[in-house]
C-alpha positions as CSV (number, residue, x, y, z in Angstrom):
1,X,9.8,-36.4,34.3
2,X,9.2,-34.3,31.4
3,X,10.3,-36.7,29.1
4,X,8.0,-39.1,29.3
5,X,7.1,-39.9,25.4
6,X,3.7,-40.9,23.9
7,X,4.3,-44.2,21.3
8,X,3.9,-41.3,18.1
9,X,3.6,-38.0,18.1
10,X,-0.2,-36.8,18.0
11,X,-0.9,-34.1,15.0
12,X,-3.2,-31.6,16.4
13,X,-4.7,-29.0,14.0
14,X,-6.6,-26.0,15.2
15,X,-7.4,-23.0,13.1
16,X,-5.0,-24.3,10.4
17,X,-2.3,-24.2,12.7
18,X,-0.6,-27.1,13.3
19,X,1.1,-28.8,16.6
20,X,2.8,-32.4,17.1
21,X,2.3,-33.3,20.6
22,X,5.5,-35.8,21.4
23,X,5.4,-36.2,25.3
24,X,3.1,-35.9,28.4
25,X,4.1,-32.5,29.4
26,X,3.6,-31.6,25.6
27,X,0.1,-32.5,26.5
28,X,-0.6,-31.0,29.3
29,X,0.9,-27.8,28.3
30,X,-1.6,-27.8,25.3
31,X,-4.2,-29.1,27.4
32,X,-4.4,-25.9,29.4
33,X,-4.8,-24.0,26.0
34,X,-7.5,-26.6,25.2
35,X,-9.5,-25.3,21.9
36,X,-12.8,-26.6,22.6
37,X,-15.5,-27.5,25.5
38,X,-13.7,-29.2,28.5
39,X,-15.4,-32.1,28.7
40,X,-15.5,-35.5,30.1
41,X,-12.7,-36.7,27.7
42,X,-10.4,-33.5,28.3
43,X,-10.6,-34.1,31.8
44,X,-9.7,-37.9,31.6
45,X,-7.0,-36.7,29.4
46,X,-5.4,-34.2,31.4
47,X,-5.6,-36.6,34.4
48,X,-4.0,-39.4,32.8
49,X,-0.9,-37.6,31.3
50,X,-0.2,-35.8,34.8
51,X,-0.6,-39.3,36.1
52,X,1.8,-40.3,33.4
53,X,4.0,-37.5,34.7
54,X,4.2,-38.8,38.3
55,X,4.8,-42.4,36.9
56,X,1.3,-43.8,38.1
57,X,-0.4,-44.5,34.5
58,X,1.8,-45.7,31.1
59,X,2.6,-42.8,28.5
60,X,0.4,-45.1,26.5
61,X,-2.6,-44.9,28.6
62,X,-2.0,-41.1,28.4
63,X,-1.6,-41.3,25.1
64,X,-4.7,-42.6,24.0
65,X,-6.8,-40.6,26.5
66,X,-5.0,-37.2,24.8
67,X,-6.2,-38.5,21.5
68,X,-9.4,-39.5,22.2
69,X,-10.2,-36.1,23.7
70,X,-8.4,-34.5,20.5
71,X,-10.5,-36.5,18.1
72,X,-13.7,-35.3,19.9
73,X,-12.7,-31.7,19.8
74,X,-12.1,-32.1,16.0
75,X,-8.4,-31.2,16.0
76,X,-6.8,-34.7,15.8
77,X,-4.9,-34.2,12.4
């Protein structure tokens, strides 16, 4: 369950520290430390990679979701 890998690791970079985000749970454990506002796209992100979790949504669906809401927080590296 935990295992469930995004296509490539997502570089996140956030007050010049850097994290690589590899799998769902990666994501949602970084999600609830989330740097910026919690907006629409955080919330679409954190849906879709606990829906990746529970096998409902592709990692890759997660995956892109998680980046779009990193790019839009300014920490996609």
């Amino acid at each position: 369950m935990s295992n469930i890998r995004f296509p490539a690791p997502v570089r996140l970079i956030k007050h010049s520290q850097e994290n690589v985000i590899a799998t769902a749970w990666d994501a949602v454990e970084f999600l609830r430390r989330w740097p910026a506002r919690r907006g629409n796209a955080y919330r679409r992100a954190l849906q879709h990679c606990l829906d990746a979790l529970d096998g409902m949504l592709s990692p890759k669906k997660a995956y892109a979701s998680f980046t779009a809401a990193a790019r839009e927080a300014g920490i996609l590296g």
